[in-house]
N, CA, C and O atoms as a GROMACS GRO file, in nm:
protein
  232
    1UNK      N    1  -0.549  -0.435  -1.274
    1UNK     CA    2  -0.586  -0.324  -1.189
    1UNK      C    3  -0.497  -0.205  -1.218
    1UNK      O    4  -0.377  -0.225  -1.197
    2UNK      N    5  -0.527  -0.100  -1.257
    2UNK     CA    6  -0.514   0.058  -1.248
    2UNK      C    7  -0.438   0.076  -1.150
    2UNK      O    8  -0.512   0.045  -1.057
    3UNK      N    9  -0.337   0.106  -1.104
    3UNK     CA   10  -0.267   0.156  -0.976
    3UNK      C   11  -0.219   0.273  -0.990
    3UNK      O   12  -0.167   0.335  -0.897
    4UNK      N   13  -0.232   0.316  -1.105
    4UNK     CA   14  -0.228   0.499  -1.172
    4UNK      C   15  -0.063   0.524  -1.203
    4UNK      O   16   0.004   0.429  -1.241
    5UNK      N   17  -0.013   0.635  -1.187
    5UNK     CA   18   0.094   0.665  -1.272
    5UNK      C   19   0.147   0.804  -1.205
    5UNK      O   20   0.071   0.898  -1.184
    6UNK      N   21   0.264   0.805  -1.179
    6UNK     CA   22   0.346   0.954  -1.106
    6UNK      C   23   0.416   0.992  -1.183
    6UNK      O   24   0.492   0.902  -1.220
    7UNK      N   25   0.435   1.092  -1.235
    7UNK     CA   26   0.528   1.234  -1.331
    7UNK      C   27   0.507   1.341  -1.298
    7UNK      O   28   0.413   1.415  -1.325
    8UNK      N   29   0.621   1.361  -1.220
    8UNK     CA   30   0.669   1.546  -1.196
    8UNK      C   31   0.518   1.564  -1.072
    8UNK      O   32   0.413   1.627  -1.087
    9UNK      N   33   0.561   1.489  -0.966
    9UNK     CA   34   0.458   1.490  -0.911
    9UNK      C   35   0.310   1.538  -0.876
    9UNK      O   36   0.257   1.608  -0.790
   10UNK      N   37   0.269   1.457  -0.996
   10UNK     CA   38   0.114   1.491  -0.985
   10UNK      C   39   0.088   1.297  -0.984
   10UNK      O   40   0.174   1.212  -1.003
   11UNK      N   41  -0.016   1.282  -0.965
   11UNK     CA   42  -0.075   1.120  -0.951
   11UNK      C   43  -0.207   1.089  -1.018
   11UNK      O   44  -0.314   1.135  -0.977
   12UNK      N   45  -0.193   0.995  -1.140
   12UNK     CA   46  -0.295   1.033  -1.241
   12UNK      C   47  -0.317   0.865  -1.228
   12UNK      O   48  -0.231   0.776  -1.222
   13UNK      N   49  -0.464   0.856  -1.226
   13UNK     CA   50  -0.557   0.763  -1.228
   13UNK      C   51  -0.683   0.748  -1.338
   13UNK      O   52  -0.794   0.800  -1.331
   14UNK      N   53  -0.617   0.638  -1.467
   14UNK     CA   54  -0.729   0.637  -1.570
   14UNK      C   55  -0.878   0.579  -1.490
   14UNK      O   56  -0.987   0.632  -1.513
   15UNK      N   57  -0.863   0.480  -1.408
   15UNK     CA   58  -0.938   0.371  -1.399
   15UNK      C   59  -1.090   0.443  -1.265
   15UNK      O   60  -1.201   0.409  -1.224
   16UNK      N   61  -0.969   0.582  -1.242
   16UNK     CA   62  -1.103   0.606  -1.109
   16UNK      C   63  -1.127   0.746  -1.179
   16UNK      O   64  -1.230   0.810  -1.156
   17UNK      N   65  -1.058   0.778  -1.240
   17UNK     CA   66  -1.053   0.923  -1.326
   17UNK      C   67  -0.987   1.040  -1.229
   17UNK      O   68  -1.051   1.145  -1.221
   18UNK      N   69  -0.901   1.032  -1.177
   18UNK     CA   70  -0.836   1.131  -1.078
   18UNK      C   71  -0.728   1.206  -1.104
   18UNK      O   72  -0.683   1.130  -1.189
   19UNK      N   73  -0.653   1.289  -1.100
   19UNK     CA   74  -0.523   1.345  -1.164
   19UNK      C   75  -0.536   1.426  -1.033
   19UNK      O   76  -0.642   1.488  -1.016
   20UNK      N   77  -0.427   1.432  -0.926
   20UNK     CA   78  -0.416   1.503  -0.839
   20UNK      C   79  -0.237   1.547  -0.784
   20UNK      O   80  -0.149   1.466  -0.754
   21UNK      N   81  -0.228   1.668  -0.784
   21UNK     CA   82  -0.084   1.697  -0.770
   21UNK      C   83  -0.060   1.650  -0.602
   21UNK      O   84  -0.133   1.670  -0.505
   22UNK      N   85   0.048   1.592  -0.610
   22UNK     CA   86   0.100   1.541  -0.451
   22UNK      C   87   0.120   1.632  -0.355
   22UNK      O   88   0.115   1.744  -0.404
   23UNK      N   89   0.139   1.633  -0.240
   23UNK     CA   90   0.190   1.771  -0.177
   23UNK      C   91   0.292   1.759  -0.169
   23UNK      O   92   0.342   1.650  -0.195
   24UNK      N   93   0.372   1.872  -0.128
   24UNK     CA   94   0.493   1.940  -0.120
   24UNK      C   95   0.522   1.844   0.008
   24UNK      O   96   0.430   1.816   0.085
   25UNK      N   97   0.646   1.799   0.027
   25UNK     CA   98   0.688   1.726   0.154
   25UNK      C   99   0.653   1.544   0.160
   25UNK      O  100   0.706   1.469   0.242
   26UNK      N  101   0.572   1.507   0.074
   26UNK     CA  102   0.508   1.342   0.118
   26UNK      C  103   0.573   1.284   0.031
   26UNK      O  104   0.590   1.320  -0.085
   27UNK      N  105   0.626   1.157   0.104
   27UNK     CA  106   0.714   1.043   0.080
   27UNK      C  107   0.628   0.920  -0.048
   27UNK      O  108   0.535   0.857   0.002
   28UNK      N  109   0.644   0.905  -0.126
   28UNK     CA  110   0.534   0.810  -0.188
   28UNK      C  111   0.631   0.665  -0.145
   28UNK      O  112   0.738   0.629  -0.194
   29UNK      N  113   0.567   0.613  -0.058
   29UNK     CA  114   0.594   0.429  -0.073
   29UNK      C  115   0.572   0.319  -0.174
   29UNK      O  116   0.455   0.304  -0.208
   30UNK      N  117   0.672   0.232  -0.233
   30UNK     CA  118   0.619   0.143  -0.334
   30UNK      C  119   0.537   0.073  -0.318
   30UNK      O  120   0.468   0.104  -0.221
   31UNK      N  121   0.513   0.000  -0.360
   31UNK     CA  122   0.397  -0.137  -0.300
   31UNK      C  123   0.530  -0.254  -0.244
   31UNK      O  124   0.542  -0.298  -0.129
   32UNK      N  125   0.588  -0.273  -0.324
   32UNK     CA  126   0.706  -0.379  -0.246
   32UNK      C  127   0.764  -0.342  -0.141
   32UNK      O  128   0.831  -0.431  -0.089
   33UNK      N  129   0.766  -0.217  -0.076
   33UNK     CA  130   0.812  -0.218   0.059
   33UNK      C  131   0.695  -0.230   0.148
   33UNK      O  132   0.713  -0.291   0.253
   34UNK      N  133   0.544  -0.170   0.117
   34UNK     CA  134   0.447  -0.173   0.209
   34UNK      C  135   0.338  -0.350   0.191
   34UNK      O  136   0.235  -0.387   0.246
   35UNK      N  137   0.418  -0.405   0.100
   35UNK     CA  138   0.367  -0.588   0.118
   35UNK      C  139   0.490  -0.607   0.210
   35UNK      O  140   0.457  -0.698   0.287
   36UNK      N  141   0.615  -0.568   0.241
   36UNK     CA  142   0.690  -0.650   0.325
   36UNK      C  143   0.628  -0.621   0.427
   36UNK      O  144   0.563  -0.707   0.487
   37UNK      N  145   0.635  -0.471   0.477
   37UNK     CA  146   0.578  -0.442   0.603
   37UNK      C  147   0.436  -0.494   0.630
   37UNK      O  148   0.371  -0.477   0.734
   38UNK      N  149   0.412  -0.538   0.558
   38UNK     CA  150   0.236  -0.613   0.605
   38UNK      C  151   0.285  -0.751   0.627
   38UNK      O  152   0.215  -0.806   0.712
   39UNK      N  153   0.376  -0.824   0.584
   39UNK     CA  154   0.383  -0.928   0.623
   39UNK      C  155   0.464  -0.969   0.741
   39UNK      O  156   0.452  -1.078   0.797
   40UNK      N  157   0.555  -0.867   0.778
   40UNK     CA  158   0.573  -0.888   0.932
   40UNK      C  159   0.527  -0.825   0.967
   40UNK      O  160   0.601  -0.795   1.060
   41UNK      N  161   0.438  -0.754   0.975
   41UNK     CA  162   0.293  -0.727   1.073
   41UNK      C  163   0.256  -0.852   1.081
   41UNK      O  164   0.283  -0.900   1.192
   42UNK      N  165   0.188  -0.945   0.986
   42UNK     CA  166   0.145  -1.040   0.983
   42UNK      C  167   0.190  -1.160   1.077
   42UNK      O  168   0.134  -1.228   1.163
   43UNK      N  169   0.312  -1.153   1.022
   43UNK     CA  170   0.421  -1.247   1.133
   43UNK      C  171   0.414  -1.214   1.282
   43UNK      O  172   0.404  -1.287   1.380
   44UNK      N  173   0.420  -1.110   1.272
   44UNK     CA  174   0.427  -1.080   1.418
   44UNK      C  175   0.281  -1.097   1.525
   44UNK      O  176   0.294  -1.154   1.634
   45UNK      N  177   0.180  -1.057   1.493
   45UNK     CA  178   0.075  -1.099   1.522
   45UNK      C  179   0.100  -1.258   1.535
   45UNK      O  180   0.103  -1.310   1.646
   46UNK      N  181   0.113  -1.314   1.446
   46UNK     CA  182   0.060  -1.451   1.433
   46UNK      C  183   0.171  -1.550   1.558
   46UNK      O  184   0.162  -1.669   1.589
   47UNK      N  185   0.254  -1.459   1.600
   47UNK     CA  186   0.314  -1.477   1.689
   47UNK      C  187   0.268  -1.507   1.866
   47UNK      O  188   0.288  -1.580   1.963
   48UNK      N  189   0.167  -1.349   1.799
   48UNK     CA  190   0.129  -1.371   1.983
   48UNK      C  191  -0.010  -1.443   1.998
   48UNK      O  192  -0.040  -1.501   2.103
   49UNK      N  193  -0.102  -1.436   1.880
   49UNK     CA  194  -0.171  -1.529   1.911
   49UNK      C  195  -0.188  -1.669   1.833
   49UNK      O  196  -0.167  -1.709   1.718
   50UNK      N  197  -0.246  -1.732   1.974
   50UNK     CA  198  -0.175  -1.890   1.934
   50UNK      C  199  -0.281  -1.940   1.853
   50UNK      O  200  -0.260  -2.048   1.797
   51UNK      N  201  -0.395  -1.881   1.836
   51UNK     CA  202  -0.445  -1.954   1.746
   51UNK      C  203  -0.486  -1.930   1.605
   51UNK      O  204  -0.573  -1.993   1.545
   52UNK      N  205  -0.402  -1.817   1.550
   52UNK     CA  206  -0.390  -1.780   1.419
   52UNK      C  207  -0.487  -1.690   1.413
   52UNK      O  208  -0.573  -1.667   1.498
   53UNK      N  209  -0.464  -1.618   1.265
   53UNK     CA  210  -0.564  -1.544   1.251
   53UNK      C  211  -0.585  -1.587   1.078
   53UNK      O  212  -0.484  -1.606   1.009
   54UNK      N  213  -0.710  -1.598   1.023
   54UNK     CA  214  -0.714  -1.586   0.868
   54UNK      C  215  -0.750  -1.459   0.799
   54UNK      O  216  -0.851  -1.390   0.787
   55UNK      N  217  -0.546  -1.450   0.730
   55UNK     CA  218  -0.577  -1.301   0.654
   55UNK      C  219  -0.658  -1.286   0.485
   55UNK      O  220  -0.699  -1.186   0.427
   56UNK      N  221  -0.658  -1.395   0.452
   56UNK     CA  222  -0.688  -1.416   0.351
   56UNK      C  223  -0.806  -1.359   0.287
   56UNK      O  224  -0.839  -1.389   0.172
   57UNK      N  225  -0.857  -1.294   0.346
   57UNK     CA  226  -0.983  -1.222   0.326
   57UNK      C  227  -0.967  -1.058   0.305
   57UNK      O  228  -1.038  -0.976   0.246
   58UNK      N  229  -0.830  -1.048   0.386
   58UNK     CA  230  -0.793  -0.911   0.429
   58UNK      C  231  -0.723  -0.809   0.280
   58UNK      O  232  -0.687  -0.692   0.297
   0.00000   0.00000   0.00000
């Protein structure tokens, strides 16, 4: 999968064909910090309800 490519902030995508400059001010997140934060989301949910949820689809 294509997840595209950042230099001198612009954000270039072979796979959807996109090249778009970022704005001035926005934070870009990696993917390894926004899979942690999904998984204690995950955790945490699965916390309050007791009978699970299946993310596996998600």
């Amino acid at each position: 999968m294509d997840e595209g490519n950042i230099a001198e902030n612009i954000y270039t995508s072979d796979a959807i064909g996109w090249t778009i400059e970022i704005p001035e001010g926005w934070e870009i997140t990696k993917k390894s910090q926004i899979e942690e934060e999904i998984e204690v989301g995950m955790e945490a949910v699965d916390e309050v309800i007791e009978e699970g949820i299946d993310f596996s689809t998600l």
